[in-house]
C-alpha positions, 0 to 999 in steps of 0.5 A: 500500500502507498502511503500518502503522508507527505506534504500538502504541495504535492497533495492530489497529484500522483507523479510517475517518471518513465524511463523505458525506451531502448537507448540506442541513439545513445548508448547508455540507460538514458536514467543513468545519464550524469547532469548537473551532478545527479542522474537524470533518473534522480533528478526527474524524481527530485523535481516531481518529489516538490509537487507529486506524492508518491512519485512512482518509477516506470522503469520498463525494460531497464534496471531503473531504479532509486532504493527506497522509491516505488516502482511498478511493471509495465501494463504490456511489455515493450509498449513504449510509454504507454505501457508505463502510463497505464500501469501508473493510471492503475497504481495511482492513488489519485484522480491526477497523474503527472507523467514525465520522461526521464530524458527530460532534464528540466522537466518544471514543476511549476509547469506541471503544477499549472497543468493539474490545476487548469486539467478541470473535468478533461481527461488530459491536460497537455501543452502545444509547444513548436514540435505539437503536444508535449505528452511526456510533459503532461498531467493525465486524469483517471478518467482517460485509463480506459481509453488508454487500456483500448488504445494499448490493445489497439494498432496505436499505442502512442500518446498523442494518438490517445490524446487526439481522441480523448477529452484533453486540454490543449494549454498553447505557448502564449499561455505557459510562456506568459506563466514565466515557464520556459520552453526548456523544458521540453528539451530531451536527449535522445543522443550524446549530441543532445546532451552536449547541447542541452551542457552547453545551454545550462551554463548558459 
């Protein structure tokens, strides 16, 4: 059982990291990647820890893990995120989910935050950001588990084709942007150019 005696910043809002994904482009577990002095695994973990309770790991097929921190199995192997993200849904104690991958290093709790408290009735609350929907920056809501269930069962197992047919709430760039959030937060690293781009904007 998952115990929800934390702190009331993250009161409502289960938080999941997913961290499956076969690394190919980069050649290493991608959560075991250093930045800023921590894993990325840590560090998504740490940023959700300041507004999620719990904060679950999904760590797919890798060995992703932090000692002491839940962890849950993916709904179907090898399903990409979905997998994760119905897993979570099942697990979460709470009406919302915020979902974050594990290659985002400046994944925003603010923004996150933002997300739960516009999602309202919707079934997902996501922001549009150059390259479309961000669903792997986004807070989800019980309500969309079944036709997550469905779309897992289905030919389509991508986020954005299940939030295309869901309820959700589309959050435009004018609106986060004009909250202060900065669009860092949708950068990801998929390869070690990446990761040298994303240093090199740090010290920045």
């Amino acid at each position: 059982m998952i115990r929800q005696d934390r702190a009331p910043s993250g009161a409502g809002l289960t938080g999941v990291v997913l961290c499956g994904g076969r690394s190919s482009r980069m050649g290493v577990d991608k959560a075991t990647i250093r930045f800023e002095g921590t894993t990325l695994l840590a560090r998504a973990v740490a940023r959700l820890d300041e507004v999620c309770h719990p904060v679950l790991i999904a760590p797919g097929g890798t060995p992703a893990r932090i000692t002491g921190r839940p962890w849950i199995v993916d709904a179907v192997p090898d399903a990409g995120p979905l997998g994760g993200v119905v897993a979570a849904l099942r697990t979460s104690p709470h009406r919302l989910m915020a979902v974050v991958a594990v290659d985002l290093p400046w994944m925003n709790p603010q923004l996150i935050r933002m997300l739960a408290d516009l999602i309202g009735d919707h079934d997902a609350a996501v922001c549009e950001a150059r390259g479309g929907v961000e669903p792997l920056h986004a807070v989800y809501a019980i309500s969309i588990l079944a036709a997550a269930e469905a779309a897992l069962a289905g030919p389509d197992r991508s986020l954005r084709g299940l939030i295309s047919t869901a309820n959700a709430l589309h959050v435009p760039e004018s609106e986060w942007r004009g909250a202060g959030i900065s669009e860092r937060f949708a950068l990801n690293i998929n390869t070690p150019e990446d990761l040298a781009e994303v240093t090199r904007e740090a010290r920045r």
